[in-house]
Wavefront OBJ file of the C-alpha trace (Angstrom):
o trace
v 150.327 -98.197 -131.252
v 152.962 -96.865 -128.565
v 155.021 -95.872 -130.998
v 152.045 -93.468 -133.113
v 150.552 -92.056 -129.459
v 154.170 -90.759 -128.244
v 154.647 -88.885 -131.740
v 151.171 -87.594 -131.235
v 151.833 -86.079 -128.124
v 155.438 -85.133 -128.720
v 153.741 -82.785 -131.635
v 151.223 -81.218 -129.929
v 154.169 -80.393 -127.422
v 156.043 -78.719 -130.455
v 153.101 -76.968 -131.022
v 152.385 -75.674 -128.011
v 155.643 -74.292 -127.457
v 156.034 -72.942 -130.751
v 152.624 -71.098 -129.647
v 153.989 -69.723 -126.564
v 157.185 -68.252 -128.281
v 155.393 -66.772 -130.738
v 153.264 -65.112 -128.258
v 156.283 -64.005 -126.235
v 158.208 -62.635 -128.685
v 155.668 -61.748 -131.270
v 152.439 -60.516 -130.584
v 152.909 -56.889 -129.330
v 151.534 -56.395 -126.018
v 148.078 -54.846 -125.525
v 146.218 -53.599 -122.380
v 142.981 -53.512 -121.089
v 143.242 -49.717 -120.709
v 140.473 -47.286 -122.331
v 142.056 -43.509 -123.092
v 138.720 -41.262 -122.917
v 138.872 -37.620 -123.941
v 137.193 -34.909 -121.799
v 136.912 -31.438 -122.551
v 136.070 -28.205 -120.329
v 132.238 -27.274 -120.272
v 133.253 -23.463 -119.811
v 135.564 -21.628 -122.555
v 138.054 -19.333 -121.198
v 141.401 -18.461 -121.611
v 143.300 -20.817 -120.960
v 141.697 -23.821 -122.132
v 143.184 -27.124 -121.961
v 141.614 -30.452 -123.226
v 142.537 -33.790 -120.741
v 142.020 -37.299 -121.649
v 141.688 -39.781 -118.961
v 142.623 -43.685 -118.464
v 140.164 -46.209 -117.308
v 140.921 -49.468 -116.836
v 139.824 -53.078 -115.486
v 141.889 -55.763 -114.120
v 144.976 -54.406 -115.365
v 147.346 -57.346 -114.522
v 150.816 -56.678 -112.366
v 153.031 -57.225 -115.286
v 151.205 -54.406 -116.918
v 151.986 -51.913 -114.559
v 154.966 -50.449 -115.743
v 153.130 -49.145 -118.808
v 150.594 -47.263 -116.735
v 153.387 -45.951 -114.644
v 155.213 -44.209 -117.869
v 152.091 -42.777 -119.213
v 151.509 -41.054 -115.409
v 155.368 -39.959 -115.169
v 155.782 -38.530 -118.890
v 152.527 -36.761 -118.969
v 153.028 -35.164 -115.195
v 156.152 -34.337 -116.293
v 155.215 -32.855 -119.843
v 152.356 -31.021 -118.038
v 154.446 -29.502 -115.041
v 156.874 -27.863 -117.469
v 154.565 -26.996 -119.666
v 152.090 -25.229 -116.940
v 155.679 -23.619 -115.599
v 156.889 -22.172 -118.804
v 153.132 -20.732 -119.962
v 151.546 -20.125 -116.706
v 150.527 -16.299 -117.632
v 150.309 -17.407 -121.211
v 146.801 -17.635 -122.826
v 146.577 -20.957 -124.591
v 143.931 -23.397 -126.249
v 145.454 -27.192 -126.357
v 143.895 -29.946 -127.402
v 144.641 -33.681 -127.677
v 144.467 -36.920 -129.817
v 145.295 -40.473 -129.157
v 146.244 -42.164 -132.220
v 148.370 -45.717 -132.431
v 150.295 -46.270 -134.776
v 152.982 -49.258 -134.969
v 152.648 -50.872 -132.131
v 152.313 -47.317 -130.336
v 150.609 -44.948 -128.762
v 150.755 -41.409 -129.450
v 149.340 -38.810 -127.384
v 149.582 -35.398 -129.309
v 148.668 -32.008 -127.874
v 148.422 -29.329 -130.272
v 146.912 -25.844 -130.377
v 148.102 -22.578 -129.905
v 149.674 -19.905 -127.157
v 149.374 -16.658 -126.983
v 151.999 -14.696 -125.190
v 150.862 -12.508 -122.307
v 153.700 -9.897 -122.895
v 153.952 -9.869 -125.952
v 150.629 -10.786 -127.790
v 151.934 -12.934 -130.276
v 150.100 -16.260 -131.044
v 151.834 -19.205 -131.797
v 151.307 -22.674 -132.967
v 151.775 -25.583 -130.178
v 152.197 -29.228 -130.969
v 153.709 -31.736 -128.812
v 153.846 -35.790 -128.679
v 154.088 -38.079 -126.196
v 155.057 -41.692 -127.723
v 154.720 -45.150 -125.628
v 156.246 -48.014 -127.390
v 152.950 -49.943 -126.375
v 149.282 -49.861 -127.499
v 147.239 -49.222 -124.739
v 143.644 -49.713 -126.284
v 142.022 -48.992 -129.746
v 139.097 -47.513 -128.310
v 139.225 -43.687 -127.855
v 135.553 -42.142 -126.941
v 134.892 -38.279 -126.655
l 1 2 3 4 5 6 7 8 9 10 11 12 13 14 15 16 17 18 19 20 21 22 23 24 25 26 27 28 29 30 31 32 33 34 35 36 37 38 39 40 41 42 43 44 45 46 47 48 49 50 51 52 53 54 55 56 57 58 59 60 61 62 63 64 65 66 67 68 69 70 71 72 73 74 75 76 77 78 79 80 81 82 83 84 85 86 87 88 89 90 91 92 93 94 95 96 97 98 99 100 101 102 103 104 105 106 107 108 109 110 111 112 113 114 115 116 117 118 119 120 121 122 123 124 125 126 127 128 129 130 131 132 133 134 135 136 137
C-alpha cells in the first residue's frame, strides 16, 4: 500500500513539473493590457489617429513590455513629428497580432508643405509579445 501511494504522488510530481515547464517555456506570454483606438473629433490638417493602453493589475514582471511599447512609440513619434512638422499629413493606426506579436501600423499619407506632393506613409512598430486580443474603436 506504501509502495502504490509513493508512485502516486511521485507522478503527480512529474506532472506538475512537466506543467510548469511547459508553461515557462511554452505558452507565449500574454498581458492584461487593452490597446483602444481614439480618433480626433475635429478634421484638420494634420490629423493623426492615437491608440491608447489601459490596463489592470499589470504584474511587475510585466513591466518591461509596457516600457518598450512607451520608448519605441515616443521615439517613432518624436522623429516623426521632427521630420514632418510643417508637413500636412492624415495617419492612421491598426493593432493587429500576429505570431505571438503585436503590430502597431501607422499608415496614411503626407503631403509636403514645399513642395505639394502627396505621398503614401506606412510604418510598423513590432513587439515580440501579445499584449491583448481586444482592440475597441
Amino acid at each position: 500500500m506504501k509502495k502504490l501511494v509513493i508512485i502516486l504522488i511521485s507522478c503527480v510530481l512529474v506532472v506538475l513539473a512537466a506543467f510548469g515547464v511547459y508553461k515557462l517555456w511554452y505558452i507565449p506570454v500574454y498581458c492584461d493590457i487593452e490597446i483602444g483606438i481614439s480618433k480626433p473629433v475635429e478634421e484638420t490638417d494634420k490629423y493623426w489617429e492615437n491608440y491608447h493602453v489601459a490596463w489592470n493589475n499589470l504584474p511587475e514582471s510585466k513591466d518591461w513590455m509596457l516600457n518598450e511599447l512607451v520608448e519605441k512609440n515616443n521615439t517613432f513619434r518624436m522623429d516623426f513629428f521632427e521630420k514632418h512638422k510643417d508637413d500636412k499629413f492624415h495617419i492612421m493606426v491598426d493593432v493587429n497580432f500576429e505570431n505571438d506579436k503585436t503590430i502597431i501600423t501607422y499608415h496614411g499619407n503626407i503631403t509636403d508643405s514645399e513642395t505639394g506632393k502627396t505621398e503614401d506613409f506606412k510604418k510598423d512598430l513590432v513587439f515580440d509579445f501579445v499584449l491583448t486580443e481586444k482592440v475597441t474603436e
